[in-house]
C-alpha positions as CSV (number, residue, x, y, z in Angstrom):
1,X,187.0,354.7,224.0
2,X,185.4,357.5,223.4
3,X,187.8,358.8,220.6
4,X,187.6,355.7,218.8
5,X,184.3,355.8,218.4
6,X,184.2,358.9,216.3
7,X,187.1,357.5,214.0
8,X,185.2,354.1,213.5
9,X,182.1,356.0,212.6
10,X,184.1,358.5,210.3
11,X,185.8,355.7,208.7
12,X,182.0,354.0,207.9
13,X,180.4,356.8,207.1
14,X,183.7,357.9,204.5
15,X,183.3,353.7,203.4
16,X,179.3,354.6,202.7
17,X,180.0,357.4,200.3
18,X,178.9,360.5,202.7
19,X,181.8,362.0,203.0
20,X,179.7,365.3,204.7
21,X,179.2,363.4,207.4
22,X,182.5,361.7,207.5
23,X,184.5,365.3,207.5
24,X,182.1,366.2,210.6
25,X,183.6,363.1,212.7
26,X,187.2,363.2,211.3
27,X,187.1,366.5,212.8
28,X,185.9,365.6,216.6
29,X,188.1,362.9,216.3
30,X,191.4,365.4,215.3
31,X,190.1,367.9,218.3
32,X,189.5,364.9,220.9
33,X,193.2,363.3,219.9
34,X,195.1,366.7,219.8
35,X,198.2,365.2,221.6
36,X,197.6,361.9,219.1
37,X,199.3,360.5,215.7
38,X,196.3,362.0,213.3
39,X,198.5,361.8,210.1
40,X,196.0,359.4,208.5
41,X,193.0,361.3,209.5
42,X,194.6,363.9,208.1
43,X,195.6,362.2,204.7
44,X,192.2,360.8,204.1
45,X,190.7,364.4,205.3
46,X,192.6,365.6,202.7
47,X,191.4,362.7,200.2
48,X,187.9,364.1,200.7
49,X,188.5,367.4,199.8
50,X,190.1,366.5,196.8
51,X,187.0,364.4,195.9
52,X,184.9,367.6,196.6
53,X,187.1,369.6,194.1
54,X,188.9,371.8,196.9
55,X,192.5,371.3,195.8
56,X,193.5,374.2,198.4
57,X,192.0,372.6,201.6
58,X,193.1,368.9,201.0
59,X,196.7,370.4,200.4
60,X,196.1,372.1,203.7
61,X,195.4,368.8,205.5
62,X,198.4,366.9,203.7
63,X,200.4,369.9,204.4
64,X,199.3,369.1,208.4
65,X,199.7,365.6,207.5
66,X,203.9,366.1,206.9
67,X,204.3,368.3,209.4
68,X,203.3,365.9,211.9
69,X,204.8,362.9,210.3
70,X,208.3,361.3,211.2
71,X,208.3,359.3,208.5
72,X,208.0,361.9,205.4
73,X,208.4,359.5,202.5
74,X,205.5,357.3,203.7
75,X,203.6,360.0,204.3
76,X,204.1,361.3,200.8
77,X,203.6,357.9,199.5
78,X,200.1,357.7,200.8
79,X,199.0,361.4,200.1
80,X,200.5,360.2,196.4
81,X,197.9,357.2,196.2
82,X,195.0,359.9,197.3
83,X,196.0,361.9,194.5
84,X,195.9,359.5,192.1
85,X,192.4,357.8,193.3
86,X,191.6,361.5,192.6
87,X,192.5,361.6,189.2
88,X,195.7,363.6,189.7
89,X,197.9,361.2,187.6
90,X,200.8,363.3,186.9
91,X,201.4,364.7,190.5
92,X,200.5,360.6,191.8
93,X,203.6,359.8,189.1
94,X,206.0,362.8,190.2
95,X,205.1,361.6,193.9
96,X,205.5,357.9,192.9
97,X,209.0,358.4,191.2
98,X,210.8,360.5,193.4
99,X,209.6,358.8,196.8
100,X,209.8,355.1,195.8
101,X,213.6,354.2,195.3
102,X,213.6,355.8,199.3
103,X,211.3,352.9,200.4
104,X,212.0,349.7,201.3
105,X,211.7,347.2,198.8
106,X,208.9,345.2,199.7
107,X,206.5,348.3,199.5
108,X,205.0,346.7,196.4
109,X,201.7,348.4,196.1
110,X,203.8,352.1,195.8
111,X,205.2,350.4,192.7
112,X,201.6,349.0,192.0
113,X,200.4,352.8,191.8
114,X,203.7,353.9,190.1
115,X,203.1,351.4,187.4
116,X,199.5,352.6,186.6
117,X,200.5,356.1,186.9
118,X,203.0,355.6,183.5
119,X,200.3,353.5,181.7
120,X,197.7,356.5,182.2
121,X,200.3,359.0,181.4
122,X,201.2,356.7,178.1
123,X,204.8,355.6,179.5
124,X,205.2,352.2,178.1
125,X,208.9,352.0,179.0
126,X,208.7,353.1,182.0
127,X,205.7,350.9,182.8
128,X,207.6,348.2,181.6
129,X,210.6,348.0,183.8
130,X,208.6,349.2,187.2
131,X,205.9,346.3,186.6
132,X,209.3,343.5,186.1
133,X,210.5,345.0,189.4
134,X,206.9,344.2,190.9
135,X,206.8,340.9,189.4
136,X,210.5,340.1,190.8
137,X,209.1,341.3,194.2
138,X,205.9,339.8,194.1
139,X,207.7,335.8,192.7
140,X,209.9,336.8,195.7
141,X,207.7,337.0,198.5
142,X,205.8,333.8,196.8
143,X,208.8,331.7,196.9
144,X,209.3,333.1,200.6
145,X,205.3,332.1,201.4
146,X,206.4,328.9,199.9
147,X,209.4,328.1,202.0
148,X,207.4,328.9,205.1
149,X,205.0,326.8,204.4
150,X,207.0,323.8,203.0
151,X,209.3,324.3,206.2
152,X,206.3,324.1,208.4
153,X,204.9,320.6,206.7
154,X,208.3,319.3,207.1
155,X,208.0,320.3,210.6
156,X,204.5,318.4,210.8
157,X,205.7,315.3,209.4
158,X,208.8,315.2,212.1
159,X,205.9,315.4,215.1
160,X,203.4,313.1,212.8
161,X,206.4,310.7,212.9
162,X,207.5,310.6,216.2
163,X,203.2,310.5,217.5
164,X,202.7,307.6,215.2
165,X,207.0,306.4,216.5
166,X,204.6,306.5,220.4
167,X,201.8,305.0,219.5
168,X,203.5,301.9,217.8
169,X,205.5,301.4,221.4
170,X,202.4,301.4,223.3
């Protein structure tokens, strides 16, 4: 319980801005958990020292971050969207191109990120085609929310039915 308290207060005090503070408790959190998956504390320690201007120490931490990791590609994925909140456009698209076609489809917001990356870097085509991919993603897992939901009021109107079926026979 202990441990989690550290990472919730890390995680408020990163959400507040004072990201001092927040390096302090990401770091008793990584010695309490040594044994633990740390791979996002790592990522977003990382994230902070990019924000601070210390390129060397965050790729330190995202260097721990892979090393750790048994899933790579995500890993990379996420260490990509740091770098781009960071302003590191063209290392966010080289990330971003290279790692997406290896995740699964409906990993949208990679392609979200990927997207932005070649309208910042002035890649109209490229923007093009990656946001009609996201747009035949996103109409995809409408249509899916749709069919759910339509399913489930069909479902409803069978047991609405048969209630209304009972009460008439009573």
């Amino acid at each position: 319980m202990m441990k989690k308290l550290f990472l919730i207060k890390a995680n408020g005090l990163f959400t507040l801005g004072n990201y001092d503070e927040a390096l302090k408790y990401y770091e008793r959190y990584k010695k309490l958990c040594i044994h633990q998956d740390s791979i996002v504390v790592d990522v977003t320690i990382g994230h902070i020292y990019l924000m601070k201007g210390n390129a060397a120490e965050a790729q330190r931490y995202f260097y721990s971050a892979l090393t750790e990791s048994k899933n790579k590609s995500l890993t990379l994925i996420h260490i990509g969207v740091s770098t781009f909140d960071n302003g590191y456009i063209e290392y966010a698209y080289n990330l971003f191109s290279t790692l997406l076609p290896e995740m699964d489809d409906d990993w949208d917001i990679g392609y979200a990120y990927l997207a932005r990356c070649c309208y910042e870097l002035k890649r109209k085509k490229n923007s093009k085609s990656i946001c009609n991919k996201l747009l035949k993603e996103i109409q995809r897992k409408v249509l899916k929310c749709f069919q759910t939901f339509f399913q489930k009021v069909q479902s409803l109107r069978i047991i609405l039915i048969l209630v209304f079926l009972k009460i008439i026979e009573l």
